[in-house]
N, CA, C and O atoms as a Tripos MOL2 file, in Angstrom:
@<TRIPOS>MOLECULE
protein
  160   159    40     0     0
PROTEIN
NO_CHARGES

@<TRIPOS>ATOM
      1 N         108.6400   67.4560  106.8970 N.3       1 UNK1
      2 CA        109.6260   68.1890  107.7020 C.3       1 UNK1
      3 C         109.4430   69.6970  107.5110 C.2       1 UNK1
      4 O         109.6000   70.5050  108.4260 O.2       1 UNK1
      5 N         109.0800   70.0420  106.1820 N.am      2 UNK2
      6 CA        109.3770   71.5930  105.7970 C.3       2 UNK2
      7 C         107.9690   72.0190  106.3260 C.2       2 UNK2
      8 O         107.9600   73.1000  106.9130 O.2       2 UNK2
      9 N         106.7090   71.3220  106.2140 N.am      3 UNK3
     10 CA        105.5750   71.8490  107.1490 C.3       3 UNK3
     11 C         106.3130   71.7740  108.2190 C.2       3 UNK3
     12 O         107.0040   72.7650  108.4570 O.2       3 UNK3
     13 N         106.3770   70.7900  109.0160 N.am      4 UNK4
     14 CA        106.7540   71.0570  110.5170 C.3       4 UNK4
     15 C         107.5910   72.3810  111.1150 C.2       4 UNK4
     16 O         107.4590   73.0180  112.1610 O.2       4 UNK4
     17 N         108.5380   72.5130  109.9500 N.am      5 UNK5
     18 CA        109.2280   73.8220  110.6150 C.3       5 UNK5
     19 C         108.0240   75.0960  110.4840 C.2       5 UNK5
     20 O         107.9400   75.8050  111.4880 O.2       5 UNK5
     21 N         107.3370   75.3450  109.6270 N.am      6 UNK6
     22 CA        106.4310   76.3690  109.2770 C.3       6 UNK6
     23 C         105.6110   76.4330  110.6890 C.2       6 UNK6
     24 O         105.5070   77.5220  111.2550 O.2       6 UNK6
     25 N         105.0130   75.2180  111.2700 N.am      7 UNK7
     26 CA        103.7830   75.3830  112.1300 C.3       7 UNK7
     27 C         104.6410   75.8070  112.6810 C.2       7 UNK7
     28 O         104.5060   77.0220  112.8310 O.2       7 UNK7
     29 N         105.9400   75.2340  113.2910 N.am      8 UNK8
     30 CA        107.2510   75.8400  114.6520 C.3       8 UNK8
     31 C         107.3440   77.4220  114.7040 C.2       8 UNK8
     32 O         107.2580   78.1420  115.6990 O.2       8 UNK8
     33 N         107.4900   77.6870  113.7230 N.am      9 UNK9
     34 CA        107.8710   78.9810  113.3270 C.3       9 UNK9
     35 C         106.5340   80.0580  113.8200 C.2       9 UNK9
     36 O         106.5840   80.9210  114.6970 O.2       9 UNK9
     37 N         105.1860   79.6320  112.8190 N.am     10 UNK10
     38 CA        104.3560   79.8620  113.2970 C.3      10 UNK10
     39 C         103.4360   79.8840  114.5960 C.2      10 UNK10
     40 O         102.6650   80.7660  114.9740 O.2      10 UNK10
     41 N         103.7790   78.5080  115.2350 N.am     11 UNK11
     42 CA        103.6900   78.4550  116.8570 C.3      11 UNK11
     43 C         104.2720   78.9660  117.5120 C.2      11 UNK11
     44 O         103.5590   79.4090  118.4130 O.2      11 UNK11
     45 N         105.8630   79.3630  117.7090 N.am     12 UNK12
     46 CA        106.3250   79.8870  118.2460 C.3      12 UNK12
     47 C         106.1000   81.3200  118.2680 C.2      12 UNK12
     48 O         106.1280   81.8620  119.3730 O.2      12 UNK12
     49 N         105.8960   81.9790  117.3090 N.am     13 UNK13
     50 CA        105.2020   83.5100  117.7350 C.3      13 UNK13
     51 C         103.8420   83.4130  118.2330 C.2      13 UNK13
     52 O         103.3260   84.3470  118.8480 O.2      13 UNK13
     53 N         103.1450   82.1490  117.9550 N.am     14 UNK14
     54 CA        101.7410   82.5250  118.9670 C.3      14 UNK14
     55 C         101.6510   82.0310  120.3430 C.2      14 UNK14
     56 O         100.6780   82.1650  121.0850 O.2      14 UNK14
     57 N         103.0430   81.2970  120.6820 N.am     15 UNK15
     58 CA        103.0170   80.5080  122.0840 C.3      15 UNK15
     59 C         103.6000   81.9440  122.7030 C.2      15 UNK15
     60 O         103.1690   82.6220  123.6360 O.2      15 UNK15
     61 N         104.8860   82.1710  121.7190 N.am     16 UNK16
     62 CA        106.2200   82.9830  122.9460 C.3      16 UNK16
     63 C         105.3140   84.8080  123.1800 C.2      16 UNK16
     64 O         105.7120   85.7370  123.8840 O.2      16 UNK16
     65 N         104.1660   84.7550  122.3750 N.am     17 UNK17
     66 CA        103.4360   86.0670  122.4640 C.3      17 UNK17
     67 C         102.8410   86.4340  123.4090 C.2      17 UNK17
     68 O         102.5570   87.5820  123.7520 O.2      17 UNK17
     69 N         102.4920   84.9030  124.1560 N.am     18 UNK18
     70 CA        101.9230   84.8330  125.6040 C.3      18 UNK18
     71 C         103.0420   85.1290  126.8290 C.2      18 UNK18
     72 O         102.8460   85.4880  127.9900 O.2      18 UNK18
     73 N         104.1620   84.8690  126.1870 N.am     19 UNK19
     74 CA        105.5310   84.6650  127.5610 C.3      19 UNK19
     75 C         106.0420   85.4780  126.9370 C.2      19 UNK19
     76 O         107.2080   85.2000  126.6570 O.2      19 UNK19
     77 N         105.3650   87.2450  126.2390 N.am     20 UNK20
     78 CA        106.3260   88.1320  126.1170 C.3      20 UNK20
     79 C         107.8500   87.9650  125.3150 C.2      20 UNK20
     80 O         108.9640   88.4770  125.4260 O.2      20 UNK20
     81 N         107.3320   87.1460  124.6210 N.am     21 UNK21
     82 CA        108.6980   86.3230  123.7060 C.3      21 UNK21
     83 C         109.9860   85.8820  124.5850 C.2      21 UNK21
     84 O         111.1970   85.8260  124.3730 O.2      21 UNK21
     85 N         109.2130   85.6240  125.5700 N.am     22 UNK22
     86 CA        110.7000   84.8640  126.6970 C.3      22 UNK22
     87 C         112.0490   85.1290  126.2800 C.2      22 UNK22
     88 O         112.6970   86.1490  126.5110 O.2      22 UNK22
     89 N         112.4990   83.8490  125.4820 N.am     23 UNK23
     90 CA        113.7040   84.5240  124.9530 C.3      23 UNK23
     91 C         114.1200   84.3250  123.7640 C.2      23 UNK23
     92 O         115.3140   84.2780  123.4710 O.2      23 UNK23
     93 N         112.8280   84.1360  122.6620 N.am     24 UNK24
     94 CA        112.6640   84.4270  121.6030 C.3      24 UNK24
     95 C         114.1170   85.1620  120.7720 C.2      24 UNK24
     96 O         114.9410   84.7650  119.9480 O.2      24 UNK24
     97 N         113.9480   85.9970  121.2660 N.am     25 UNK25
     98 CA        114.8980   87.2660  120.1190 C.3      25 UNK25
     99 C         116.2490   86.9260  120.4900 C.2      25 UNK25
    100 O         117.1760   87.5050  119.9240 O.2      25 UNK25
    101 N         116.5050   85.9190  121.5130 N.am     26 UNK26
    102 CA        117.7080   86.0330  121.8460 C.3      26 UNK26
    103 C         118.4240   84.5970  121.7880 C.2      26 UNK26
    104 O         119.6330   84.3680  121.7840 O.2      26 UNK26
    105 N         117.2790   83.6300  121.7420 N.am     27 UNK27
    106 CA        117.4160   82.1230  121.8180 C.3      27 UNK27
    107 C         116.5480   81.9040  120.9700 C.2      27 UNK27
    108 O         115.6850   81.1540  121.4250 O.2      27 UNK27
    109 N         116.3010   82.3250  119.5450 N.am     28 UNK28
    110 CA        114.9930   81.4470  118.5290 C.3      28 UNK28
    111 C         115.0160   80.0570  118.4320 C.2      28 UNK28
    112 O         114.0240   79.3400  118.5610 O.2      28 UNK28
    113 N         116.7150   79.4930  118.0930 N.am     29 UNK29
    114 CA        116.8980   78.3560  117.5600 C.3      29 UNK29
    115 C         116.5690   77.5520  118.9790 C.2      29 UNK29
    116 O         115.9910   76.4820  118.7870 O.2      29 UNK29
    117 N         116.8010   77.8370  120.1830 N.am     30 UNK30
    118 CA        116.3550   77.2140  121.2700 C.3      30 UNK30
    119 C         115.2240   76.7460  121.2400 C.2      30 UNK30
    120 O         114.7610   75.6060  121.2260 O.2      30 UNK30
    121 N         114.6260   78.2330  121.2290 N.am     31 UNK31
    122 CA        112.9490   77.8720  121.1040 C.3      31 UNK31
    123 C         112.5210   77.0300  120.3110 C.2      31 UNK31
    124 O         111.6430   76.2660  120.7100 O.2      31 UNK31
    125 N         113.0400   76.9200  118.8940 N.am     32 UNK32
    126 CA        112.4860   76.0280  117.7610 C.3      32 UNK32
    127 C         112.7640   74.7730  118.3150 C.2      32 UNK32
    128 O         111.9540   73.8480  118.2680 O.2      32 UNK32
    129 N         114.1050   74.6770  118.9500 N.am     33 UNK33
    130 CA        114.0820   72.8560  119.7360 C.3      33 UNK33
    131 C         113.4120   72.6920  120.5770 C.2      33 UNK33
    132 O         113.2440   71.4830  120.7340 O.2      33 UNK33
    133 N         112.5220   73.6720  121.7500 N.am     34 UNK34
    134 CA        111.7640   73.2310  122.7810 C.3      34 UNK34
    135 C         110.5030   73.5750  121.9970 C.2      34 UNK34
    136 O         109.7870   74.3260  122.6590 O.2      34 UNK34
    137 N         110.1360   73.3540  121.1280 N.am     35 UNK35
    138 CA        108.6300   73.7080  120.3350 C.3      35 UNK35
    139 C         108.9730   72.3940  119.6650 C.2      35 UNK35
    140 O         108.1960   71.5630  120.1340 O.2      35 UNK35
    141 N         109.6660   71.9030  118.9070 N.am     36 UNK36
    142 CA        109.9670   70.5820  118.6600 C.3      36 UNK36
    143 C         109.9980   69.5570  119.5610 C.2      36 UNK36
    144 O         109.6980   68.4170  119.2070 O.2      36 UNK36
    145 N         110.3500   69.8360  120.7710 N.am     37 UNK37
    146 CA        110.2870   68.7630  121.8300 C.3      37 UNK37
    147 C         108.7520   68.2250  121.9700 C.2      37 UNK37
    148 O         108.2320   67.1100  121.9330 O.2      37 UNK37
    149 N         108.3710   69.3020  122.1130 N.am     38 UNK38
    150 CA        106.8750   69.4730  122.4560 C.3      38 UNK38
    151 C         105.9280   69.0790  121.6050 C.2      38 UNK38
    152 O         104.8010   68.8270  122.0310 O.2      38 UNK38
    153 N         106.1920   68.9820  120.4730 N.am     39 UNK39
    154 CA        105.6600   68.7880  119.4830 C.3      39 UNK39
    155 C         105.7580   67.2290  119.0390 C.2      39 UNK39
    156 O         104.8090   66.6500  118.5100 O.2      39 UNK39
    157 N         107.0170   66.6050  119.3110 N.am     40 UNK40
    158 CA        107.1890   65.1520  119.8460 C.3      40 UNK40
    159 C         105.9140   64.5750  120.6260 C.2      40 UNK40
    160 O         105.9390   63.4360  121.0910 O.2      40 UNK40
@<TRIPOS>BOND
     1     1     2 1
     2     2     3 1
     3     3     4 2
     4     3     5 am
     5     5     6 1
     6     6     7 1
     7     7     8 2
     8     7     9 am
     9     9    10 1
    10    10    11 1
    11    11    12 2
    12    11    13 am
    13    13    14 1
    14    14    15 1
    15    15    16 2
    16    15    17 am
    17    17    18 1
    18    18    19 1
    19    19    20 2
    20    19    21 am
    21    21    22 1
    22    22    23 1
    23    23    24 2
    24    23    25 am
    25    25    26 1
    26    26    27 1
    27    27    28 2
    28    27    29 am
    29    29    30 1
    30    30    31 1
    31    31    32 2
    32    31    33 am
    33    33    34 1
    34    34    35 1
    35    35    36 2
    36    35    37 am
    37    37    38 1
    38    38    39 1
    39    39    40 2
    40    39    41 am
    41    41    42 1
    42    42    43 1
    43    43    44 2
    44    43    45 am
    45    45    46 1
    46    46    47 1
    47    47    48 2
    48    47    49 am
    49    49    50 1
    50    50    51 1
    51    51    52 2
    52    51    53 am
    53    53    54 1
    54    54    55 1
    55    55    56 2
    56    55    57 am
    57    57    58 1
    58    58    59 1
    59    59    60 2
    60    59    61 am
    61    61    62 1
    62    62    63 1
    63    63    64 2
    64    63    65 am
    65    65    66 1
    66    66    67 1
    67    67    68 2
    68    67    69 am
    69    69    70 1
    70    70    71 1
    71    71    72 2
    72    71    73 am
    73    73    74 1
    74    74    75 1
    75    75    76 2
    76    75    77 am
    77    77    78 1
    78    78    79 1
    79    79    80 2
    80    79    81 am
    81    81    82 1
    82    82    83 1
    83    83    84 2
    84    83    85 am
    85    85    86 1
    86    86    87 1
    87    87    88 2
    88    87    89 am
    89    89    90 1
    90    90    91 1
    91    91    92 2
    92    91    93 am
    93    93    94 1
    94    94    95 1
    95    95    96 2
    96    95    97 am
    97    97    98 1
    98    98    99 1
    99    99   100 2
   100    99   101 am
   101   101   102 1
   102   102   103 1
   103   103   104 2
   104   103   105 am
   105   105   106 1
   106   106   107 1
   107   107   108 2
   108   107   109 am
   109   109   110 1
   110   110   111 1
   111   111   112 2
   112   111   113 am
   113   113   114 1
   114   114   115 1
   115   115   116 2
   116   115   117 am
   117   117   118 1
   118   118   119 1
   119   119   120 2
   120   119   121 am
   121   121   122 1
   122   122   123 1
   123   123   124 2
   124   123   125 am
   125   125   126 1
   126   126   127 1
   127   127   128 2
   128   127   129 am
   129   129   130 1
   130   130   131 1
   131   131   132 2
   132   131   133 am
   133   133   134 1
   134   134   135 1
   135   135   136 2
   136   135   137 am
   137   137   138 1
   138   138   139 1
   139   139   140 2
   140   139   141 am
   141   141   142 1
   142   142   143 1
   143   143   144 2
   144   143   145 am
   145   145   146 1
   146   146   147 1
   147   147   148 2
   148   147   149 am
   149   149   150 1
   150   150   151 1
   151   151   152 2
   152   151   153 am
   153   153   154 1
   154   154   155 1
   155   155   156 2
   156   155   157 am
   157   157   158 1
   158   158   159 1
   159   159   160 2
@<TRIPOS>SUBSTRUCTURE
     1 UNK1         2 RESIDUE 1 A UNK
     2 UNK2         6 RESIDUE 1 A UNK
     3 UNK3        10 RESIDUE 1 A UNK
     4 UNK4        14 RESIDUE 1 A UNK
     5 UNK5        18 RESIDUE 1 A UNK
     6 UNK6        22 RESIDUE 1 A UNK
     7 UNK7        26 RESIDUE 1 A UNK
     8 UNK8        30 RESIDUE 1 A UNK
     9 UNK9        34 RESIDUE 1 A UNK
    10 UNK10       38 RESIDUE 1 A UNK
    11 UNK11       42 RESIDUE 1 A UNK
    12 UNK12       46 RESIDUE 1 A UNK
    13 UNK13       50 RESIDUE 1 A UNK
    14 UNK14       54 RESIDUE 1 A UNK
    15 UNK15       58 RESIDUE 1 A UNK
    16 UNK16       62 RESIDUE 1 A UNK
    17 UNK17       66 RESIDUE 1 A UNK
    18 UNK18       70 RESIDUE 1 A UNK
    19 UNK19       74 RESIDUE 1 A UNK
    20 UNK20       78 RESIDUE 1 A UNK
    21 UNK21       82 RESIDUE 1 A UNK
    22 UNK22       86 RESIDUE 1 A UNK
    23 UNK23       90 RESIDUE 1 A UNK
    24 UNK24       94 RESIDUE 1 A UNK
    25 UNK25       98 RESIDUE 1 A UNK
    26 UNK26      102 RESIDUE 1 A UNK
    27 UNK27      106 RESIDUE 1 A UNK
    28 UNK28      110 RESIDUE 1 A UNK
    29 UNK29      114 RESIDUE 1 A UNK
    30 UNK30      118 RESIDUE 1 A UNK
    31 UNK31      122 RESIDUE 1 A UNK
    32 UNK32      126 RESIDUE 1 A UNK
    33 UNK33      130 RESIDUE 1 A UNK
    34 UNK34      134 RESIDUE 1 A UNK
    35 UNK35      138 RESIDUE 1 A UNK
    36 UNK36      142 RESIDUE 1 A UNK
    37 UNK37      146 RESIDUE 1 A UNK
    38 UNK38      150 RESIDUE 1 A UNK
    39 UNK39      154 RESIDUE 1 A UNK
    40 UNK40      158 RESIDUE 1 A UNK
């Protein structure tokens, strides 16, 4: 589990870097559930 959050964490700044951090700074914990979805 505690890897999984690391790659999330880590994926998510190299995915949301492409989409200008979408809405990163404003929705992280979002993001961490649709990077988890995905990651499903």
């Amino acid at each position: 589990m505690r890897m999984a959050k690391i790659y999330v964490h880590v994926g998510i700044y190299d995915l949301f870097d492409k989409f200008e951090f979408w809405q990163l700074k404003n929705d992280i914990e979002t993001s961490i559930l649709a990077v988890n979805l995905l990651a499903c």
